[in-house]
C-alpha positions as CSV (number, residue, x, y, z in Angstrom):
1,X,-21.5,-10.3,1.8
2,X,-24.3,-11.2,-0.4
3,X,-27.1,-10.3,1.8
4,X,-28.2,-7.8,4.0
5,X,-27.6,-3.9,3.7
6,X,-24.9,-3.3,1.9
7,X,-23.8,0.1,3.5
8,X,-23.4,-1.6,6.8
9,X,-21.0,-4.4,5.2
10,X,-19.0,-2.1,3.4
11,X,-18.5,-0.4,6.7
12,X,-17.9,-3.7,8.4
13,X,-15.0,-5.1,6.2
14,X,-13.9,-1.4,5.3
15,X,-12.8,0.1,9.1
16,X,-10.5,-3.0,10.0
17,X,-9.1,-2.6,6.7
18,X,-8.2,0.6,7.0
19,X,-6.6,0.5,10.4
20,X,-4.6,-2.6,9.5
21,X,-3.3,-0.2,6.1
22,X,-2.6,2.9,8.1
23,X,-1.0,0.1,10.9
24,X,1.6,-0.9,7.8
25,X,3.2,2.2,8.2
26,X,4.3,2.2,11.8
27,X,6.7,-0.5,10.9
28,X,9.2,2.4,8.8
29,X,8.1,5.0,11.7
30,X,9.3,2.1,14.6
31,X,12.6,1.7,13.0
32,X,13.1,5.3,12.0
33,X,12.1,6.2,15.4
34,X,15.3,3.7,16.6
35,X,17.7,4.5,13.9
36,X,17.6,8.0,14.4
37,X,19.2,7.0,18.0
38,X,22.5,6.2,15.8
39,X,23.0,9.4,14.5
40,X,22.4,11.3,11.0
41,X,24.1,8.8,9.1
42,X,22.0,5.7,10.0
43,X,19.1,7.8,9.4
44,X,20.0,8.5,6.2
45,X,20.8,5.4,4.9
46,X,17.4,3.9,5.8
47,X,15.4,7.2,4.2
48,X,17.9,6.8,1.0
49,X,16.7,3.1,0.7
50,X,12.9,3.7,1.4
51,X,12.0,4.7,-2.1
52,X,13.3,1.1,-3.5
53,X,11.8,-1.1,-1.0
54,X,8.5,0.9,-1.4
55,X,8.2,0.0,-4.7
56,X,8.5,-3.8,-4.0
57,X,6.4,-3.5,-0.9
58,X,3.6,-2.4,-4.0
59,X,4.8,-5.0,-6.3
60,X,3.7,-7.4,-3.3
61,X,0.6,-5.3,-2.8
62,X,-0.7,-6.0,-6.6
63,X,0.1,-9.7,-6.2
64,X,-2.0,-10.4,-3.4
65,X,-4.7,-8.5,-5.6
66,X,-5.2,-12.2,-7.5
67,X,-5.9,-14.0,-4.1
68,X,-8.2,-11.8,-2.9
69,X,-10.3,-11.7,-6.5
70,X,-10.4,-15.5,-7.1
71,X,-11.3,-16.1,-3.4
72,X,-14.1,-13.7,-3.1
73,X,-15.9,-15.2,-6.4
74,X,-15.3,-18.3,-5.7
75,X,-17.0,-17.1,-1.8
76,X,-19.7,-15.9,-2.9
77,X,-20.7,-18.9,-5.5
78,X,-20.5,-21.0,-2.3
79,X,-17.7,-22.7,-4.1
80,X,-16.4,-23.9,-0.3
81,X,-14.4,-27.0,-1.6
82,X,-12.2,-24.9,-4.4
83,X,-11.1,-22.2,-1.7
84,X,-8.4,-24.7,-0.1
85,X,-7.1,-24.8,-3.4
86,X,-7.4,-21.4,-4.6
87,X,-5.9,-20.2,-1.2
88,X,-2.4,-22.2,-1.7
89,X,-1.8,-22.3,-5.1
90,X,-2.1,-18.5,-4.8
91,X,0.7,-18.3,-1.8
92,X,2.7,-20.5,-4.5
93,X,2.8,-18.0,-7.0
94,X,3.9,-15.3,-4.5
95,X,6.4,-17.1,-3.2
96,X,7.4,-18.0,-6.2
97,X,6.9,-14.0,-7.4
98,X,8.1,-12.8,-4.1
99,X,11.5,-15.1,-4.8
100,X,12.2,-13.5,-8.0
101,X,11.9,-10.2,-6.6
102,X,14.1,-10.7,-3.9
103,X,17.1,-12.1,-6.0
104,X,16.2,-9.3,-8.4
105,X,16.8,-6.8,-5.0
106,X,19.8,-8.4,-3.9
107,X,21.8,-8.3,-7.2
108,X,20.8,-4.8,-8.1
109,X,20.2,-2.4,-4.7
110,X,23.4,-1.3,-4.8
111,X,24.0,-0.1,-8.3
112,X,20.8,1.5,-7.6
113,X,21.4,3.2,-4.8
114,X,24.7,4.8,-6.4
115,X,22.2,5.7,-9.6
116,X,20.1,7.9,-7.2
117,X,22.9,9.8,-5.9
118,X,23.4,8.3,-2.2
119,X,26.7,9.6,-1.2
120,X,29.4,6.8,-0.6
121,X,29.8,7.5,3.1
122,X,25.9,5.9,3.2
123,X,26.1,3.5,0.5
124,X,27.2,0.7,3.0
125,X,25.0,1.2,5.5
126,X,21.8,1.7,3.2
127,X,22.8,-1.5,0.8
128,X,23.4,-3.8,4.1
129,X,19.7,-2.3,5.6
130,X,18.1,-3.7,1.9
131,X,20.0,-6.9,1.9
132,X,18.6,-7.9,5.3
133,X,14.8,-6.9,4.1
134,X,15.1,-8.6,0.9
135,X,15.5,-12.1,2.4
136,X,12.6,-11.1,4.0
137,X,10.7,-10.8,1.8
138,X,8.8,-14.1,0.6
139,X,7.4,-14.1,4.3
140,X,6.0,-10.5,3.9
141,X,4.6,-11.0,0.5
142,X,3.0,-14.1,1.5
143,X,2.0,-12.6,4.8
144,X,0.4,-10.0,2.5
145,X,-1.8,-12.7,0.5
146,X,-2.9,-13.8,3.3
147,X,-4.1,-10.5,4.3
148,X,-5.6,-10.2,1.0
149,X,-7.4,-13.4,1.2
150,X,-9.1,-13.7,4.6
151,X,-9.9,-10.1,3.7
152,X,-12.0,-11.5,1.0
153,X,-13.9,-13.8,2.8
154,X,-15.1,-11.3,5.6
155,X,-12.2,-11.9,8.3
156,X,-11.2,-8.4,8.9
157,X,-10.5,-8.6,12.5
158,X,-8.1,-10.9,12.8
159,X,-5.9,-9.8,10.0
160,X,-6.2,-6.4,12.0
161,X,-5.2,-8.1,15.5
162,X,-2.1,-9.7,14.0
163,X,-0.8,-7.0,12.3
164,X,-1.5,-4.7,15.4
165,X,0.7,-7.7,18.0
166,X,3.4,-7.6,14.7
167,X,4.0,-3.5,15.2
168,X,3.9,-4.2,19.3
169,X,6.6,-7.1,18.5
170,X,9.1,-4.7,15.9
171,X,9.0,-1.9,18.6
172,X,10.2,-4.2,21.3
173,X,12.9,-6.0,19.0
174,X,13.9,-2.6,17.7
175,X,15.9,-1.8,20.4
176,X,17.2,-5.0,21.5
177,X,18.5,-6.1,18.4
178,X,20.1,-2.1,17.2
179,X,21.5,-1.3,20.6
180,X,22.5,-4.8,21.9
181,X,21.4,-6.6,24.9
182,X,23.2,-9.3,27.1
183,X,24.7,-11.5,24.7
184,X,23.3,-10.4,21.6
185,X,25.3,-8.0,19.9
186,X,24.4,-4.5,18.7
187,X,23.6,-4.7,15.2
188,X,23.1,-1.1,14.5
189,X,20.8,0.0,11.4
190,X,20.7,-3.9,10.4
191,X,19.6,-4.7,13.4
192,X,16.0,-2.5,12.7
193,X,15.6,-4.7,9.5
194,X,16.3,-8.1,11.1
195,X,13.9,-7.4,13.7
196,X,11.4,-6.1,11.2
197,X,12.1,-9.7,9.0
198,X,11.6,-11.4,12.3
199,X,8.3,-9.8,13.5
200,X,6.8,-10.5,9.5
201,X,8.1,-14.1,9.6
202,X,6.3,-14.7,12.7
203,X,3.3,-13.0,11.5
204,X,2.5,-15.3,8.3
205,X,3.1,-18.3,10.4
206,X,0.6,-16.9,12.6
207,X,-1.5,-16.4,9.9
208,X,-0.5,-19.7,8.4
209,X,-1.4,-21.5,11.3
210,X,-4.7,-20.2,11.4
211,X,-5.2,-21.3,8.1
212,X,-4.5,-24.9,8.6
213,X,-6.2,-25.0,11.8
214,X,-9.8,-25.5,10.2
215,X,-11.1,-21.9,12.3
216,X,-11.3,-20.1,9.3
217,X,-12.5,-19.7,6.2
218,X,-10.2,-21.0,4.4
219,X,-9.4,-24.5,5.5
220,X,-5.6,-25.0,4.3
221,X,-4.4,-28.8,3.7
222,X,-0.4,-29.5,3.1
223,X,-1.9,-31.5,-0.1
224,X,-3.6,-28.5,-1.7
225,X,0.3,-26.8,-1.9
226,X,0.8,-29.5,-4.6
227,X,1.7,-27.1,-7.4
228,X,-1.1,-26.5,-10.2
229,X,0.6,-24.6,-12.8
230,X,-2.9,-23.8,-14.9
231,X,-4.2,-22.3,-11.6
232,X,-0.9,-20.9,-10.6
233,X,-0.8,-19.0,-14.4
234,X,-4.6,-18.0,-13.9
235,X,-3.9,-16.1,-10.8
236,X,-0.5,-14.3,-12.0
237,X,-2.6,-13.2,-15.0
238,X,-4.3,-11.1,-12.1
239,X,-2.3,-9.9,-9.7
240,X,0.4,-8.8,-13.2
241,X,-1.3,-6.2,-14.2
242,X,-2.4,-5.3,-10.8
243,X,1.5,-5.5,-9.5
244,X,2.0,-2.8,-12.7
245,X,-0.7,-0.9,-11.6
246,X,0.6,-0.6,-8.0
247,X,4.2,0.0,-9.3
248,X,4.1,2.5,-11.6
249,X,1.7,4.7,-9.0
250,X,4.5,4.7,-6.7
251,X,7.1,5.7,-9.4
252,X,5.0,8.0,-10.6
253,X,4.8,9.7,-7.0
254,X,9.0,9.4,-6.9
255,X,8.5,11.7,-9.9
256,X,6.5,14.3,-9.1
257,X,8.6,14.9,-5.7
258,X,12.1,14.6,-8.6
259,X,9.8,17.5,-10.2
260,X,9.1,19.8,-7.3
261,X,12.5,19.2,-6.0
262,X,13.9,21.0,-9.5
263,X,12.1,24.2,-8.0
264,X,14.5,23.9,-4.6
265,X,14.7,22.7,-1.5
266,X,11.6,24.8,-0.2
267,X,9.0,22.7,-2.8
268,X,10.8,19.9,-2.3
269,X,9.8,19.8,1.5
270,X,6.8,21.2,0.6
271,X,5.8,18.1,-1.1
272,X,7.0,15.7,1.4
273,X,5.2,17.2,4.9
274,X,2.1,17.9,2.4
275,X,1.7,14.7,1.2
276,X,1.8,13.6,4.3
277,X,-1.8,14.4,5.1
278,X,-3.1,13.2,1.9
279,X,-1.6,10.2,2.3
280,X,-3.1,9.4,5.9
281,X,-6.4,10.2,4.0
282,X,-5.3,7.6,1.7
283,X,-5.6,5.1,3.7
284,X,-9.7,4.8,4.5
285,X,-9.9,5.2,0.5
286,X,-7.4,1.7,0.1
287,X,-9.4,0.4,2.8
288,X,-13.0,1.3,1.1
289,X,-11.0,0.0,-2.6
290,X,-10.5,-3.4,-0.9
291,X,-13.8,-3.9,1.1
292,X,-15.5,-2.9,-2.2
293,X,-13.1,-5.4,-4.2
294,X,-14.6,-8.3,-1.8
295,X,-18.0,-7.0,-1.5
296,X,-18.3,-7.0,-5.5
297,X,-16.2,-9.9,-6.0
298,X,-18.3,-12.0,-3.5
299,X,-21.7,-10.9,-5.6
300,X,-20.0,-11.5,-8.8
301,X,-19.7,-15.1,-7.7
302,X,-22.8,-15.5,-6.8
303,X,-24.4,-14.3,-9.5
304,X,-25.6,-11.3,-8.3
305,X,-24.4,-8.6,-10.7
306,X,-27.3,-6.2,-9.8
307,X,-26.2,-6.2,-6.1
308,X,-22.8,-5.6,-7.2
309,X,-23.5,-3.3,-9.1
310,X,-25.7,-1.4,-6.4
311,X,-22.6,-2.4,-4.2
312,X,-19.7,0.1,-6.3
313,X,-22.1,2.5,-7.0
314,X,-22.7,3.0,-2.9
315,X,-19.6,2.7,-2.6
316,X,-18.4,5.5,-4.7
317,X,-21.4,7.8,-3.2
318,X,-19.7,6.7,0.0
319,X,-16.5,7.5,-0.9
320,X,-17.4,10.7,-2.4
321,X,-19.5,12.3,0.5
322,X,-17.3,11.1,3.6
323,X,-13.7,12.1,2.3
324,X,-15.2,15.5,0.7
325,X,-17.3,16.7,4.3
326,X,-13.5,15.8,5.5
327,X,-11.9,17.7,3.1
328,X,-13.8,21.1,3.7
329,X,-13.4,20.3,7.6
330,X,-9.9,20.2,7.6
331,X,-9.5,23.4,5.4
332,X,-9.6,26.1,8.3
333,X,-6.9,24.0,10.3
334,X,-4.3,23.2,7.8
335,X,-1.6,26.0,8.7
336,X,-2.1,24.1,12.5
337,X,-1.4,20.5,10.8
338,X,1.7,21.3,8.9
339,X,3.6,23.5,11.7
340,X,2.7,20.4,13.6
341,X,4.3,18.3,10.4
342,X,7.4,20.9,10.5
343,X,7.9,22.8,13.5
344,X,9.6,26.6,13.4
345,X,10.2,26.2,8.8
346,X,7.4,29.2,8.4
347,X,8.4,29.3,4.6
348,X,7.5,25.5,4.6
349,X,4.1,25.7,6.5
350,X,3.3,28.6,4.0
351,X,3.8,26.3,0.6
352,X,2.9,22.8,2.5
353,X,-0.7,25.1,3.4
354,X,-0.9,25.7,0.1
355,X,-0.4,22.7,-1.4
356,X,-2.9,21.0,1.1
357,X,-5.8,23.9,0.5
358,X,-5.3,22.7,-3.8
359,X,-6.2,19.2,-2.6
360,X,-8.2,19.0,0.4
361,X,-11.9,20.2,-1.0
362,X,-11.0,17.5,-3.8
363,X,-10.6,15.0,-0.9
364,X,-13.9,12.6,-1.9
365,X,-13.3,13.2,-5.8
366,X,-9.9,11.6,-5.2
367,X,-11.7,8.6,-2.9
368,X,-13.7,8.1,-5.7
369,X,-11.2,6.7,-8.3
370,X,-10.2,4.4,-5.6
371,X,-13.5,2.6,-4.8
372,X,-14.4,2.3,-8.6
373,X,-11.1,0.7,-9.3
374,X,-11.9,-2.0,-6.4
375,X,-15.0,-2.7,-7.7
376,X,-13.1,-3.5,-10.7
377,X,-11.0,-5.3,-9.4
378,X,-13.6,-7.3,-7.4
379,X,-14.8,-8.2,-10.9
380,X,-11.9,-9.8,-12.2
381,X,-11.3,-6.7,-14.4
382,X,-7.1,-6.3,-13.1
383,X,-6.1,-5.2,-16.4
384,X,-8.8,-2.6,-16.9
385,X,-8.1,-0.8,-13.4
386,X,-4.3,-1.0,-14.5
387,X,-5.0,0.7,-17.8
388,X,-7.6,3.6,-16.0
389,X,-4.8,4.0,-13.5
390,X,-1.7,4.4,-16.1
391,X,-4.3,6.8,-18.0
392,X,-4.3,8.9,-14.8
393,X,-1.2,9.1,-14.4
394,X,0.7,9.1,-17.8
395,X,-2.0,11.2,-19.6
396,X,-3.4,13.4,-17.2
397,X,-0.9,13.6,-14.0
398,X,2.7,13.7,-15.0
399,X,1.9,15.9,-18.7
400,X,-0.5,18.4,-16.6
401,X,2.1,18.8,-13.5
402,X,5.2,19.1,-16.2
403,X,3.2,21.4,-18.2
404,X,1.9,23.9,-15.4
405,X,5.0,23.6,-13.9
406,X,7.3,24.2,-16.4
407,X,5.1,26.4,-19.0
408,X,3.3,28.5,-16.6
409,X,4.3,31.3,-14.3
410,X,2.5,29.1,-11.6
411,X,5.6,27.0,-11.1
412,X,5.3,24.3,-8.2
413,X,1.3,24.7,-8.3
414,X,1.7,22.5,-11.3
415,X,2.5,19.4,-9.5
416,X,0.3,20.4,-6.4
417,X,-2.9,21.1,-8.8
418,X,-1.8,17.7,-10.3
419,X,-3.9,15.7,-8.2
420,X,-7.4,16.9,-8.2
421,X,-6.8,17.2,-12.5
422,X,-5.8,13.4,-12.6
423,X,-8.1,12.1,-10.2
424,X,-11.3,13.9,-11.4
425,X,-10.1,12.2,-14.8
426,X,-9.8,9.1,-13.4
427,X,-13.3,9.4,-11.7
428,X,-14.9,10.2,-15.3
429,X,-13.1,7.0,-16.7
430,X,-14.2,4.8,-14.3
């Protein structure tokens, strides 16, 4: 990544990326997709239990962040003979992390769930569905890091062809372990998040096989998992504030859906078909955050701070200029998207149109935020994208959706013209 055009690298390492991110998805859609076979009660245990995992799932996000910045430097200084180490001391801490969390999950999911409201005919169900994914979850966050990390150096493809025979796995376990088959026994809605523990169990050794085969990279050796405890504090003192950064955004978003829901049931479904559409959108912009996290981070190491430089600022052009021409593209076919999204709810389409019309023509000032914060990132700079992303959202998003909302005859608008406040902000920042 430090030579050549750097448009046609960004490109390179961006698409996989992307694909594998919007890929992540299908796992809740597979088991939803299942679940729903059970009846409205399964189904609502796993959507009532969504929101807490979520915010884990980001927790392990921002962790990996620390793998993929200290392997991209160390990359692009042709530092070869550190990257073992870097590599497995990095899977330490998230295990170690990842551990933590999961005991954390375990002992608190269900006073949780109660403090969110689920009624006590789902309680069971959703606190036995989070019990099974939590002991799952030091395989996915170390799955995740080592996403992160072959990202970093370049290999994009097979992170994306893993991922892709995981989701192929879940939807044939799905079934098999929910419903029953032969001697197993049906397992109902823990039965979609065994098979989803399974599928991401097998995936990191997949991925950890690779890694000790001497194919990649990254040439793993059982000696280099002899713990390091300056290394392992130098990488937590990355991925921290980038696990803050990644959590509060998602609790921020549980918010602003808590604050169109106070203006009824109508906003509140609103929000949730219209965000869909931004957030498939999001995805390419994650995917252009993280190829430009590598892409600087690989320059940075070698020295190069011109061509990293050069290397965000594309980046942000790029990000700016694709996602706006799709933006105003989509604009004359929203009302067709959302009674796609929500077939026969008119009044829904109406507000979910709206809602998507406010955003859409900010569509590449939103992207922009995104690549500028990777290219932070890339630089070793985790605690100044955490602060630029708490500033947009704690001094621009929440206080601009409560006070249009609530202080304004606009009412819901507020949280809808949220987004393109906060994220030009955030843009100017960065």
């Amino acid at each position: 990544m430090t030579e050549g055009p750097l448009f046609g690298i960004l490109l390179r390492v961006a698409l996989p990326i992307t694909l594998t991110n919007l890929s992540q998805s299908a796992f809740e859609i597979i088991n939803a997709f299942w679940v729903g076979r059970l009846g409205a009660g399964a189904i609502a245990a796993v959507a009532a239990s969504g929101p807490l995992f979520t915010v884990l799932i980001s927790l392990g996000s921002g962790l990996s962040t620390a793998g993929a910045v200290l392997i991209a430097q160390h990359a692009g200084a042709r530092r070869h003979h550190v990257l073992d180490h870097v590599a497995a001391q990095t899977l330490l801490m998230v295990a170690s992390m990842a551990t933590v969390f999961a005991l954390l999950g375990e002992g608190f999911s269900s006073p949780l769930l109660r403090l969110v409201g689920v009624e006590p005919a789902i309680h069971d169900l959703a606190a036995h569905y989070l019990h099974i994914r939590y002991v799952g979850m030091v395989p996915m966050f170390c799955f995740m890091a080592t996403q992160a990390m072959l990202q970093a150096v370049g290999e994009v493809r097979f992170t994306m062809l893993v991922q892709l025979g995981a989701i192929a796995c879940n939807a044939l376990l799905d079934p098999l372990l929910i419903f029953g088959f032969g001697p197993l026994p049906p397992l109902g809605v823990g039965g979609a998040a065994l098979a989803t523990v399974l599928v991401q169990a097998g995936a990191l050794a997949v991925g950890l096989q690779h890694l000790l085969s001497g194919r990649s990279a990254l040439h793993l050796r059982l000696h280099d998992f002899r713990p390091d405890f300056a290394h392992m504090r130098r990488a937590a003192s990355l991925g921290v504030p980038a696990c803050i950064e990644q959590g509060i955004r998602t609790f921020s978003s549980v918010l602003l859906m808590s604050l169109a829901a106070g203006f009824g049931t109508l906003a509140l479904a609103a929000y949730g078909v219209g965000t869909r559409l931004l957030f498939l959108w999001f995805s390419p912009m994650v995917g252009l955050s993280i190829a430009t996290a590598a892409v600087v981070g690989q320059n940075i190491g070698a020295g190069l701070e011109a061509r990293a430089r050069a290397a965000a600022k594309l980046s942000a052009w790029l990000a700016f200029l694709s996602l706006t021409a799709v933006g105003l593209l989509l604009v004359p076919f929203v009302p067709l998207i959302m009674r796609t999204l929500a077939p026969g709810q008119d009044a829904v389409i109406a507000e979910a149109s709206r809602f998507a019309w406010i955003y859409l023509p900010f569509l590449g000032v939103l992207a922009v935020p995104q690549a500028l914060l990777g290219a932070f990132r890339g630089a070793g700079s985790t605690t100044q994208s955490m602060t630029i992303s708490i500033a947009m959202q704690w001094l621009f998003q929440m206080p601009s959706a409560w006070i249009i909302a609530m202080a304004t005859p606009l009412g819901v608008l507020g949280v809808w013209w949220s987004y393109p406040i906060a994220n030009t902000a955030g843009a100017l920042l960065c």
